[in-house]
C-alpha positions as CSV (number, residue, x, y, z in Angstrom):
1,X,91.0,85.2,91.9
2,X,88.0,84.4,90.2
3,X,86.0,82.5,93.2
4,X,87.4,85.6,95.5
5,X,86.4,88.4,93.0
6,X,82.7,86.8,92.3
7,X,81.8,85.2,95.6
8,X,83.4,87.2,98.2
9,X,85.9,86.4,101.2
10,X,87.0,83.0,101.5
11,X,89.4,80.8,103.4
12,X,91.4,78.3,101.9
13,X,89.6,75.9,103.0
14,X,86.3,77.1,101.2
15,X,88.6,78.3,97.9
16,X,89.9,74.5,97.8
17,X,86.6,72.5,97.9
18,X,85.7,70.9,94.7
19,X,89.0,72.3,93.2
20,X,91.9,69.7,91.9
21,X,94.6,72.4,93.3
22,X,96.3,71.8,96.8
23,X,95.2,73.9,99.6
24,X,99.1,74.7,100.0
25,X,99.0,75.5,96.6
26,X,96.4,77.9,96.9
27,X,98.1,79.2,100.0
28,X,100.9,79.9,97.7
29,X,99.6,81.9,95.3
30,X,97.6,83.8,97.8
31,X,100.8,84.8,99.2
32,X,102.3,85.9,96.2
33,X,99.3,87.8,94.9
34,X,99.2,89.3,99.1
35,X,103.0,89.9,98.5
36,X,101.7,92.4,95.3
37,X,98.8,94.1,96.6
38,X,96.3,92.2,95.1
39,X,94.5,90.5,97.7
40,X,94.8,90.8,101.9
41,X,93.4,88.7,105.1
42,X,92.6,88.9,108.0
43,X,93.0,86.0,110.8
44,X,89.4,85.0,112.1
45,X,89.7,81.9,115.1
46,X,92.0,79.6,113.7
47,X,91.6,80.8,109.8
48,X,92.7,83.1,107.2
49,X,90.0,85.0,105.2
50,X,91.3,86.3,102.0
51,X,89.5,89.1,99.8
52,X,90.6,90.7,96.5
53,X,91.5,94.2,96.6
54,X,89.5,95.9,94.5
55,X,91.1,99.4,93.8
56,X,94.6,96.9,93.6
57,X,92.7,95.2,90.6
58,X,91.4,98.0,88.9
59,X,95.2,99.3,89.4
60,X,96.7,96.3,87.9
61,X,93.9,96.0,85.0
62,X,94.2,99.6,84.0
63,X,98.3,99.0,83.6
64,X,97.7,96.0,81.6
65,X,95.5,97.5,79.2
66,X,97.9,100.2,79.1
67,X,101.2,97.8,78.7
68,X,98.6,96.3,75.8
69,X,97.9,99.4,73.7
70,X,101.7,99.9,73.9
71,X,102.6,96.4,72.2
72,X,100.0,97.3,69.8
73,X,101.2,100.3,68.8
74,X,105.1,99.1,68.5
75,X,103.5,96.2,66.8
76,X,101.2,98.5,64.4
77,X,104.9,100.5,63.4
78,X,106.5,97.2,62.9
79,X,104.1,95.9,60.2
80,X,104.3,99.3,58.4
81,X,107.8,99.0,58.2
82,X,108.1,95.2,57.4
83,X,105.2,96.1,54.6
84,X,106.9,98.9,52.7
């Protein structure tokens, strides 16, 4: 996500060079994060080009961040209580 988000579409083969992870690894996970909105491609010749989808990640972060205040409100009522 990182390589995709800071240098742009990619295939797998230029998101596998210099990394220790599998290009059918990669493949995976692309497919899984495809599978939940996160990223897309499109086929170009014989390759895949895969791009985050940016609105999808602002999506996802903002739910996060959300889920995150929750826990630390629960959390925040637990420690009262455990306290008193």
């Amino acid at each position: 996500m990182a390589r995709l988000g800071s240098a742009g579409p990619q295939s797998i083969a230029q998101l596998s060079e210099g990394s220790p992870v599998t290009r059918q690894a990669i493949t995976k996970h692309l497919n899984v994060l495809g599978g939940a909105g996160l990223v897309h491609s499109e086929k170009r010749g014989r390759e895949r080009i895969w791009e985050c989808d940016a609105a999808r990640l602002h999506d996802a972060g903002r739910f996060l961040a959300d889920v995150s205040n929750r826990w630390d409100d629960t959390l925040g009522r637990l420690k009262e209580y455990v306290e008193k």
